[in-house]
C-alpha positions in Angstrom: 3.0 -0.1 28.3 3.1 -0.8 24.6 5.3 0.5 22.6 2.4 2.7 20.5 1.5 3.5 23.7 4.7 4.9 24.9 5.5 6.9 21.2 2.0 8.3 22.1 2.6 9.9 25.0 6.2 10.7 23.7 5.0 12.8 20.4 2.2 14.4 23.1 4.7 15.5 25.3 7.5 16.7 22.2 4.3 18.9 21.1 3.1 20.1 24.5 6.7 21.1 24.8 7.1 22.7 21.1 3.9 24.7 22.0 4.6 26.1 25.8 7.8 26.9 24.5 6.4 29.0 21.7 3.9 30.4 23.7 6.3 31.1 26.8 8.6 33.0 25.1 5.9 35.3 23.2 4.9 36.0 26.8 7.8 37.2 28.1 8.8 39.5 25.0 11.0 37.2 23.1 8.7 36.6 20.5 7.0 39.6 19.4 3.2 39.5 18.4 4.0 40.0 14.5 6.7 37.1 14.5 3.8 34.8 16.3 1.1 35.9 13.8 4.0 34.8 10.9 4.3 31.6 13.0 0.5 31.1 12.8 0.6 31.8 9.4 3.1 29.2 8.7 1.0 26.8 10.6 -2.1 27.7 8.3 0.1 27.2 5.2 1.6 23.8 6.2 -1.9 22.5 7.2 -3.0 23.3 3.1 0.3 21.6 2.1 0.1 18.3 3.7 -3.3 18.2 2.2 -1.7 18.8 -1.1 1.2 16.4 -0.5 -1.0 13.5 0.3 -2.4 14.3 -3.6 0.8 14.9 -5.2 3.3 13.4 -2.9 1.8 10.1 -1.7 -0.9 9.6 -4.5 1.4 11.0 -7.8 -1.6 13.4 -9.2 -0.7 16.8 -9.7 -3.0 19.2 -8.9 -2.7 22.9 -8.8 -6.1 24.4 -7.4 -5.8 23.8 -4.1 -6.6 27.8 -3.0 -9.7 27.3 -4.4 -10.3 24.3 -1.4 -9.2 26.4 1.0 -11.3 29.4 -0.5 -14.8 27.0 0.2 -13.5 26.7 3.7 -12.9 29.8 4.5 -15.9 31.4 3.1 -17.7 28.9 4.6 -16.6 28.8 7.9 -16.6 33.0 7.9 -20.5 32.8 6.9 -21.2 30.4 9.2 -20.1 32.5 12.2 -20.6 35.9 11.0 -24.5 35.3 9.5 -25.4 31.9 11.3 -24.1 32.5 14.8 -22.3 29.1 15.0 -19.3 28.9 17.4 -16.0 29.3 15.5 -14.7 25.9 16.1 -18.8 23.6 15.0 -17.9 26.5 11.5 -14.2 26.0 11.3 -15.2 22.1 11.0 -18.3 22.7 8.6 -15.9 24.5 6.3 -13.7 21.7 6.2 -16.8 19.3 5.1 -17.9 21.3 2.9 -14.8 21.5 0.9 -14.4 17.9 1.7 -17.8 17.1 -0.7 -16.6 19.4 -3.1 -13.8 17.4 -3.3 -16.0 14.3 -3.3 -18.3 15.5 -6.2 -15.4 17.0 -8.2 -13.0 14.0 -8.1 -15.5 11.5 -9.9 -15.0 13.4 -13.2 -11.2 14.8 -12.7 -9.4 11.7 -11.0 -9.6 9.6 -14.4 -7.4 11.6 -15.9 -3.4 11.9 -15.5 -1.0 14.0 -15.4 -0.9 17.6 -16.9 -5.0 17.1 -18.1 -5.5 16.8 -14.3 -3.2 19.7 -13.1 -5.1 21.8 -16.0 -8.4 20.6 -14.8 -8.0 21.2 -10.8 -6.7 25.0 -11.8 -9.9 25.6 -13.5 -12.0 24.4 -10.6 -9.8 27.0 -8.5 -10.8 29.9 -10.9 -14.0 29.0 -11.5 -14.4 29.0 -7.8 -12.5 32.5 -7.2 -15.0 33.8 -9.9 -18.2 32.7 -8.3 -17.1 33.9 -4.8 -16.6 37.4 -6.8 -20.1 37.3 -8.2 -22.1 35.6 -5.2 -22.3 39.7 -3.6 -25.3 39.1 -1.2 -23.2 36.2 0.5 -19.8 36.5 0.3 -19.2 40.3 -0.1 -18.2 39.5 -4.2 -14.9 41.4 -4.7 -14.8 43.9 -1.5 -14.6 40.5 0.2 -16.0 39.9 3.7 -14.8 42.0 6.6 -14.6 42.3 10.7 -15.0 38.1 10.6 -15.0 37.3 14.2 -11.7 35.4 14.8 -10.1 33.5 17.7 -10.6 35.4 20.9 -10.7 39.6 21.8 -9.6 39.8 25.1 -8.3 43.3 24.5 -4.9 42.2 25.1 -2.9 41.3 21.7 -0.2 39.6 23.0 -2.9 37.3 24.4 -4.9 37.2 21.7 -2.0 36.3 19.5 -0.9 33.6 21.9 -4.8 31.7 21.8 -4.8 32.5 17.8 -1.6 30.1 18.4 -3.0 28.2 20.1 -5.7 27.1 18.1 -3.6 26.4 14.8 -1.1 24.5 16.6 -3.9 22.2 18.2 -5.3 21.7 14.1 -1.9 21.5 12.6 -1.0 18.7 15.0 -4.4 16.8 14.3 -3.7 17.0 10.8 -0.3 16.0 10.8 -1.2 12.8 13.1 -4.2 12.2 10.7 -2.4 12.1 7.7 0.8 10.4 9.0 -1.5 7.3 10.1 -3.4 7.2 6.9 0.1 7.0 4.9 0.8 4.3 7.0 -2.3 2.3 7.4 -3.4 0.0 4.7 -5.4 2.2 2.5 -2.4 4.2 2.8 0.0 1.8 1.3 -2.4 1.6 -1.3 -2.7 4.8 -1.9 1.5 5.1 -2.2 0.8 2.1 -4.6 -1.1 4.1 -7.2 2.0 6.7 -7.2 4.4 3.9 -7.4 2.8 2.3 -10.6 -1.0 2.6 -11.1 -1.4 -0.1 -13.6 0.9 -2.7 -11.2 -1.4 -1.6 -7.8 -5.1 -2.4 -10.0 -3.5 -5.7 -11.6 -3.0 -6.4 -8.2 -7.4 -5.6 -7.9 -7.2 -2.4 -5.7 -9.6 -0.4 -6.7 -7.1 2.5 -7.9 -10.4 5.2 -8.5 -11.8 4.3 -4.9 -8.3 5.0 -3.3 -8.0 8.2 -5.1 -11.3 9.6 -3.9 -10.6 8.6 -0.6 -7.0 10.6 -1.0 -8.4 13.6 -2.9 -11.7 14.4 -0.5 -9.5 13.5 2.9 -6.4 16.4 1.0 -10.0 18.5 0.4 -10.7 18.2 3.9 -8.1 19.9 5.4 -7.6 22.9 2.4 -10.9 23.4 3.7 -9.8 23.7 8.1 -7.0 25.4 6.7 -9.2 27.9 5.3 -11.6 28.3 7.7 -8.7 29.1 10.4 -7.0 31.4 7.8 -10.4 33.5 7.7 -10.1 33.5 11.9 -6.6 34.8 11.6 -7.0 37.7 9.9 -10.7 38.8 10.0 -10.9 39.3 6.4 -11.3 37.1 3.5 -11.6 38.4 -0.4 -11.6 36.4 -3.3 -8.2 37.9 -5.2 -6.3 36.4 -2.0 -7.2 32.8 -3.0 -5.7 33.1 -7.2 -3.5 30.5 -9.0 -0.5 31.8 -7.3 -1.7 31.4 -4.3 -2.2 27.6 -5.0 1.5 27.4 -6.9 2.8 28.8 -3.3 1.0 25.2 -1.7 3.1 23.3 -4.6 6.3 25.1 -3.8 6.4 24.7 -0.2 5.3 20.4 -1.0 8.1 20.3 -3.6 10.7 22.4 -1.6 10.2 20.3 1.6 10.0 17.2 -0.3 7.0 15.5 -1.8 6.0 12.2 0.0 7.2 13.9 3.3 5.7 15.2 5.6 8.2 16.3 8.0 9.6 18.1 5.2 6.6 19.9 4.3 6.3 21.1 7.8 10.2 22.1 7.0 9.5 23.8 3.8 6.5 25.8 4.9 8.4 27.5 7.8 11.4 28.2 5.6 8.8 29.5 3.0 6.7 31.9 5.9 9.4 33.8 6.7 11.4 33.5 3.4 9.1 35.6 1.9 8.9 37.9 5.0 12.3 38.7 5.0 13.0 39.3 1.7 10.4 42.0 1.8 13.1 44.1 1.8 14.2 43.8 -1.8 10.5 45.5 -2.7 9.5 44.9 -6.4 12.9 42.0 -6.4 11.6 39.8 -3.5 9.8 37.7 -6.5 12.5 37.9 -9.0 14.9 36.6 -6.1 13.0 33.6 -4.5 12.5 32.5 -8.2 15.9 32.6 -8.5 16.1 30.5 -5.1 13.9 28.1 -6.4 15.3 27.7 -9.8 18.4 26.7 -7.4 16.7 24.3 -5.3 15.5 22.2 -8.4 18.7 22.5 -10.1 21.1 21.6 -7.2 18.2 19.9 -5.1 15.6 18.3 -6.8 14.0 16.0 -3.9 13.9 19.1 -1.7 15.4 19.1 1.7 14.1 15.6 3.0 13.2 14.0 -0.4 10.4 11.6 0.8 12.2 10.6 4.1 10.8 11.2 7.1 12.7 12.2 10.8 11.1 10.3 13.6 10.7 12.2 16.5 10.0 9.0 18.3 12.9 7.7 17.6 15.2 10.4 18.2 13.1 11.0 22.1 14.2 7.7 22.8 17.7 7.5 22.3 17.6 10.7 24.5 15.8 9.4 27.5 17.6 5.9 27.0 14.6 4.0 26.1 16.0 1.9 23.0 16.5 3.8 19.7 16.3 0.8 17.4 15.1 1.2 13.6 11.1 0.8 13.7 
């Protein structure tokens, strides 16, 4: 068998593993249903980062609206199923196209510009976006939000229920991390690293730098958009104050804190995030003052985050462990 074959079936059976041992151990009590709501949650968040990272990290644009992608996808996805009828997984997917085009039609004006003028322009697309959902009341609820969205399953058993909500991000976080991962390392995605590298080297070089950006900033639009549609599954409720500027800025701190340009770290930094923020509930009106602190730390003593843009290979690592050659791909 070849050896893509054989990393394949390796990375299929590390995840199969990663998720029955999840799932096992929320069965049998170990896990408790809030702790595998938080781990769902986590899931949903590191989805909407990658997307990010593959703007900021692997392209070099900074963009800070990225709550209001996830805000099309989740309102989308929620309408479909709760005024349409559609299945949640044919709505889950619409709402990821449709933030996908949004990103298509809003890139042609924003991507030509750089910098700070881009990360100002992609926050005002997020508010103006968190504005019209708070106007649009006939279809979207305006600011009392929509409520009793159908999620993943109600089997009248919430230990079950939990366990298929689980289920279901695992299976999109997986998909997104094995979509982005090839593109990164496909041709287009070398490209794409090229522009962050130096822009004016990669188009003297005749890529087409603006194409290569699109294709980075609708594909990052795409899966804000699934993460929002599962986000709205999750927790049955969706209101436009939930997807604000801070929300976006937490997408930017879990890229930067797990490293931008990687994506094993982003998976990193959006667990260590999750329950960060969960546990430090217990400082009350501090928890904010204190993980600013945190962070502040993190960029003084740690400025690449914790993987910088490296990546671990679980390939790699699987085959040293069942003796199957370990050498440096």
């Amino acid at each position: 068998m070849k050896k893509k074959g054989v990393d394949f079936l390796l990375l299929l059976a590390a995840g199969a593993a990663v998720f029955l041992l999840i799932a096992g151990l929320a069965w049998i009590g170990v896990i408790g249903e809030f702790y595998l709501q938080l781990i769902s949650t986590a899931g949903i968040y590191i989805i909407v980062s990658l997307s990010l990272n593959l703007i900021t990290g692997f392209t070099g644009q900074l963009a800070l609206g990225h709550a209001g992608f996830m805000s099309i996808g989740a309102y989308t996805a929620a309408i479909f199923v709760m005024r349409l009828g559609v299945p949640l997984l044919p709505s889950v997917l619409l709402g990821g196209a449709m933030s996908a085009l949004f990103g298509y039609l809003i890139g042609f004006p924003t991507l030509r510009l750089r910098g700070d003028y881009l990360a100002i322009t992609t926050l005002g697309f997020g508010e103006i976006i968190r504005v019209v959902l708070n106007n649009l009341e006939g279809i979207t609820g305006g600011s009392a939000g929509l409520k009793s969205i159908p999620g993943f399953s109600d089997t009248g058993d919430v230990m079950l229920d939990a366990i298929i909500k689980f289920a279901w991000i695992f299976v999109f976080f997986a998909v997104t991390v094995a979509v982005i991962s090839n593109l990164v390392r496909s041709s287009p995605g070398r490209t794409i690293v090229s522009v962050r590298e130096d822009e004016i080297a990669s188009t003297s070089m005749g890529n087409d730098v603006a194409r290569y950006k699109m294709l980075s900033f609708t594909v990052s639009a795409l899966f804000a958009g699934i993460g929002g549609g599962l986000y709205s599954a999750l927790f049955n409720y969706l209101n436009p104050s939930n997807f604000n500027f801070l929300y976006s800025v937490n997408f930017v701190v879990i890229a930067v804190l797990g490293g931008l340009g990687s994506i094993t770290g982003t998976v990193l930094g959006g667990l260590i995030f999750t329950f960060a923020q969960e546990w430090l509930r217990v400082l009350k009106d501090f928890r904010l003052v204190v993980f600013g602190l945190l962070l502040i730390l993190l960029m003084l003593f740690w400025q690449k985050g914790i993987m910088g843009s490296k990546e671990l290979s679980i390939t790699r690592i699987l085959r040293r462990i069942l003796g199957l050659g370990g050498k440096k791909e």
